[in-house]
C-alpha positions as CSV (number, residue, x, y, z in Angstrom):
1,X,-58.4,44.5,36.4
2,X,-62.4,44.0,36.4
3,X,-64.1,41.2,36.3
4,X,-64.4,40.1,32.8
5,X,-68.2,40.8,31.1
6,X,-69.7,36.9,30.9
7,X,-72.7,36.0,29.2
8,X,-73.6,32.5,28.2
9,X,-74.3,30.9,24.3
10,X,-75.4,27.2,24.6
11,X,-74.5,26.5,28.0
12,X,-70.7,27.8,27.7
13,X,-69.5,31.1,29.4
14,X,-68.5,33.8,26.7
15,X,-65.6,36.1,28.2
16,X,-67.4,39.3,26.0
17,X,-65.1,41.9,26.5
18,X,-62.3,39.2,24.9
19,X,-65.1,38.7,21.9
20,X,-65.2,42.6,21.6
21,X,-61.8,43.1,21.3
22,X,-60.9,40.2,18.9
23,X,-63.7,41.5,16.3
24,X,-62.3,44.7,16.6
25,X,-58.8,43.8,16.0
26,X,-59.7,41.8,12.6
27,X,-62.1,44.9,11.5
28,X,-59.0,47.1,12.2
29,X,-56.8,45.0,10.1
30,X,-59.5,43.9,7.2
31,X,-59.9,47.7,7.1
32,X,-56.8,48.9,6.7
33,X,-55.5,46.2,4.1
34,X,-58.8,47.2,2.4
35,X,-58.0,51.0,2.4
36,X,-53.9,51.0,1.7
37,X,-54.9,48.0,-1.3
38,X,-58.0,49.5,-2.8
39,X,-56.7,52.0,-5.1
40,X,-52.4,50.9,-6.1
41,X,-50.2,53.1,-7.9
42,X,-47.0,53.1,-9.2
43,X,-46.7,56.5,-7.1
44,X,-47.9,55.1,-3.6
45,X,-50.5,57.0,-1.7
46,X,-49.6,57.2,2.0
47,X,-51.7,54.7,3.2
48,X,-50.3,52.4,0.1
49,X,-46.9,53.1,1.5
50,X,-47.9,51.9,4.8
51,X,-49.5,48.5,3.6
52,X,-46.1,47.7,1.6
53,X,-43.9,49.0,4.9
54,X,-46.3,46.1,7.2
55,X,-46.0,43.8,3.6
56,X,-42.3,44.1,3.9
57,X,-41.9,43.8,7.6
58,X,-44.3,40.6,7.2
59,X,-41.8,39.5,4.3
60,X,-39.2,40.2,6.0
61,X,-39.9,37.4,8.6
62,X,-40.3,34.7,6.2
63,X,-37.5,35.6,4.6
64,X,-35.2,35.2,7.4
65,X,-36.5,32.2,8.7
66,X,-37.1,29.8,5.2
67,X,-36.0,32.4,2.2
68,X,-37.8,32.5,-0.6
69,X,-39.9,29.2,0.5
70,X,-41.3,31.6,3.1
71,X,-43.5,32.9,0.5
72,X,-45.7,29.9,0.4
73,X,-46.8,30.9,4.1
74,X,-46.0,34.8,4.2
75,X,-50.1,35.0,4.3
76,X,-50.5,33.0,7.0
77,X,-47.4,34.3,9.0
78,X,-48.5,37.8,8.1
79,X,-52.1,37.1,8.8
80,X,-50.9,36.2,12.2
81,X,-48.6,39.0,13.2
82,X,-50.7,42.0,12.5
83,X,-53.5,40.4,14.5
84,X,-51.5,39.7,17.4
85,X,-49.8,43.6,16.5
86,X,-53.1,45.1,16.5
87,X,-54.8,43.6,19.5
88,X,-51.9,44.0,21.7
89,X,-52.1,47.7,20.7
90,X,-55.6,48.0,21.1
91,X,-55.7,47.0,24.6
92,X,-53.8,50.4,25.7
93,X,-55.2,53.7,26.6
94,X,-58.1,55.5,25.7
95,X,-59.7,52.1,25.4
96,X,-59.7,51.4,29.8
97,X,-61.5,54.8,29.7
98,X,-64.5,53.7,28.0
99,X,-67.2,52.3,30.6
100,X,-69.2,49.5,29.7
101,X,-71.1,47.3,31.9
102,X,-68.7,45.2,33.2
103,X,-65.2,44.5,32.9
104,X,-62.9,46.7,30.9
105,X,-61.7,46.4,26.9
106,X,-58.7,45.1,27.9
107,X,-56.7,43.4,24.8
108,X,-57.9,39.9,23.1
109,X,-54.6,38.8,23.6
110,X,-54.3,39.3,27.6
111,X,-57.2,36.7,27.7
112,X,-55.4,33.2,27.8
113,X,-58.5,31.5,25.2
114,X,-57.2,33.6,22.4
115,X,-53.5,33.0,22.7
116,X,-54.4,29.3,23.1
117,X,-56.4,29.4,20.1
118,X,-53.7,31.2,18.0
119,X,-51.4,28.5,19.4
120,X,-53.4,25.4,18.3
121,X,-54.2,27.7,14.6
122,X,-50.3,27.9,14.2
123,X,-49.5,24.3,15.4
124,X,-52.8,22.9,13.2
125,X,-50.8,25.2,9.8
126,X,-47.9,24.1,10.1
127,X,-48.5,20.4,10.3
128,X,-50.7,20.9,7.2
129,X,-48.3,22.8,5.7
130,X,-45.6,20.0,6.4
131,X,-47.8,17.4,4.9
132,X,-48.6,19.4,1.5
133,X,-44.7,20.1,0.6
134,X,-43.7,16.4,1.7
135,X,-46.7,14.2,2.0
136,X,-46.5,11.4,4.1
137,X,-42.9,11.7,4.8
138,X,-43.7,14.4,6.9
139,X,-44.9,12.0,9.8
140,X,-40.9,10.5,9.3
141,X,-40.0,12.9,11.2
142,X,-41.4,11.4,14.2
143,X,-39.2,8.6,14.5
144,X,-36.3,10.3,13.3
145,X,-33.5,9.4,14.5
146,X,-35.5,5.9,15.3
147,X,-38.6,5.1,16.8
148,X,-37.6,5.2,20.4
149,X,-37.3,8.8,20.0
150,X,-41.4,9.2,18.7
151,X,-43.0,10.2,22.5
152,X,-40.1,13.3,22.6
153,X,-41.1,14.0,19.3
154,X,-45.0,14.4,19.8
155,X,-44.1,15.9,22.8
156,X,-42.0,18.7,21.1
157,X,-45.3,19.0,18.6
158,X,-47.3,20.5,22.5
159,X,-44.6,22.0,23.8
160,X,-44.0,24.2,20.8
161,X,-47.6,26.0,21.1
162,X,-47.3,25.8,24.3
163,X,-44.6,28.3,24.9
164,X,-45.9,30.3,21.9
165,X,-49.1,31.0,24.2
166,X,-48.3,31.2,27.7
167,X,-45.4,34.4,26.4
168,X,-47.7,36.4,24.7
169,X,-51.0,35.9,27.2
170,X,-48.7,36.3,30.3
171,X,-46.6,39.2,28.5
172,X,-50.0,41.2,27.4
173,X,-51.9,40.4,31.0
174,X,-49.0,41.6,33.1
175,X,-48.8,45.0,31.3
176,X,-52.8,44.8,31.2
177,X,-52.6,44.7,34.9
178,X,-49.8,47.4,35.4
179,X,-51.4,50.0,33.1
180,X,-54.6,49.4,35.3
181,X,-52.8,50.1,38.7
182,X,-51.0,53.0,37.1
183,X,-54.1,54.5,36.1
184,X,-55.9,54.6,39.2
185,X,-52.6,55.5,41.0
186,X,-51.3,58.3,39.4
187,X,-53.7,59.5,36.9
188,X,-51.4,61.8,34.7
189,X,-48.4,60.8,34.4
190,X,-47.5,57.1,35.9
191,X,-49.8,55.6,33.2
192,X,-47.5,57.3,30.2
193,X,-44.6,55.4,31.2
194,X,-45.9,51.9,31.4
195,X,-48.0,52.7,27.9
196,X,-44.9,53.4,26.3
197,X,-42.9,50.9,27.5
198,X,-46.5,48.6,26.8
199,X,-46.6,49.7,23.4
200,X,-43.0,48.3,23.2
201,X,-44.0,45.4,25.1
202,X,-47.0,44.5,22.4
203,X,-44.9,45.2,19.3
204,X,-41.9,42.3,20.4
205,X,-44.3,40.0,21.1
206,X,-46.1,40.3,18.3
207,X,-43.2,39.9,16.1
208,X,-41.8,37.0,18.4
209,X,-45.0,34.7,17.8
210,X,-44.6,35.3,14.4
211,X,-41.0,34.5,13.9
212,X,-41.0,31.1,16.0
213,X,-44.5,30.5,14.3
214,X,-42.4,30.9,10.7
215,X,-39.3,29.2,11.8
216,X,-41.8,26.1,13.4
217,X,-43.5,26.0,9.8
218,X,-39.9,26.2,7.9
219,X,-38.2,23.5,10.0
220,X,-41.5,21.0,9.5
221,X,-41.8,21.7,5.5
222,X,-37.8,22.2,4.6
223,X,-37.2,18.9,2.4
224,X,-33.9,18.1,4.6
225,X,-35.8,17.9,8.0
């Protein structure tokens, strides 16, 4: 993999291929909902039946992790999956063929400063999410079973993002890294086996940060936790 394209705003170091990628992924997605939303019938269109498919998949995690109380955060849970879905996807072939000046396109996601940010945006939701449906005896939780038990507790509150970033950066890098190697290897054919099992790769983890992010935001705002 290239050296990533650097440029400097206010004294800090801009990785701008990441930038790239990550404004691309949300003007895929913002166009897309756009298009398939734009114009509903009771007889879908075919881009209306792929928003409701993506609605339903995105449903379809809330619902197994909090029920019907997942629809208070399928938004955010949705929001969050077909980001992660799209730039995973987006950093596969014909993207590494386009030259720029330095660095490649390679996925927002295979840069570690995105999946720490969507970490600390899912950790940040769900603790505000757990103090709107309970209010202050959200923090009980903290020193439940007693008050011995609060550092464990805080810690579980790192650890949680923690692990949510590190698979999906580590995941999306190491298949960023292969595709390269097996495009300047074997030109033809090696690179179409690791896409494929890539695009596999980037559709699981997308739908694995978005499951433990639901069942994190379920556990903090159920009433019996």
């Amino acid at each position: 993999m290239d050296h990533p394209w650097i440029f400097y705003l206010l004294g800090q170091k801009v990785n701008l291929n990441t930038l790239i990628m990550a404004w691309a992924g949300m003007a895929v997605v913002l166009t897309l909902a756009w298009l398939s939303t734009r114009n509903l019938k009771v007889i879908p269109s075919k881009l209306q039946v792929v928003g409701e498919g993506f609605f339903d998949v995105c449903r379809g995690i809330t619902m197994a992790t909090a029920g019907k109380r997942g629809d208070g955060f399928l938004f955010f849970i949705g929001s969050l999956f077909l980001f992660i879905l799209t730039c995973n996807l987006m950093g596969q072939l014909p993207l590494k063929l386009i030259s720029i000046p330095q660095g490649e396109l390679i996925a927002a996601t295979g840069d570690i400063n995105t999946t720490s940010g969507l970490a600390l945006v899912s950790l940040f939701f769900y603790i505000c999410f757990g103090i709107k449906k309970k209010g202050l005896r959200y923090f009980q939780h903290y020193i439940t079973p007693n008050v011995f038990f609060l550092p464990l507790n805080l810690l579980e509150d790192v650890t949680r993002p923690g692990s949510l970033l590190i698979r999906l950066y580590f995941n999306i890098l190491v298949g960023e890294i292969l595709s390269g190697i097996a495009l300047k290897s074997a030109p033809y054919v090696l690179p179409s086996l690791v896409i494929f099992l890539e695009l596999f790769v980037a559709v699981v983890q997308a739908y694995i940060f978005a499951i433990l992010s639901s069942v994190y935001v379920s556990l903090l705002s159920d009433d019996h936790h």
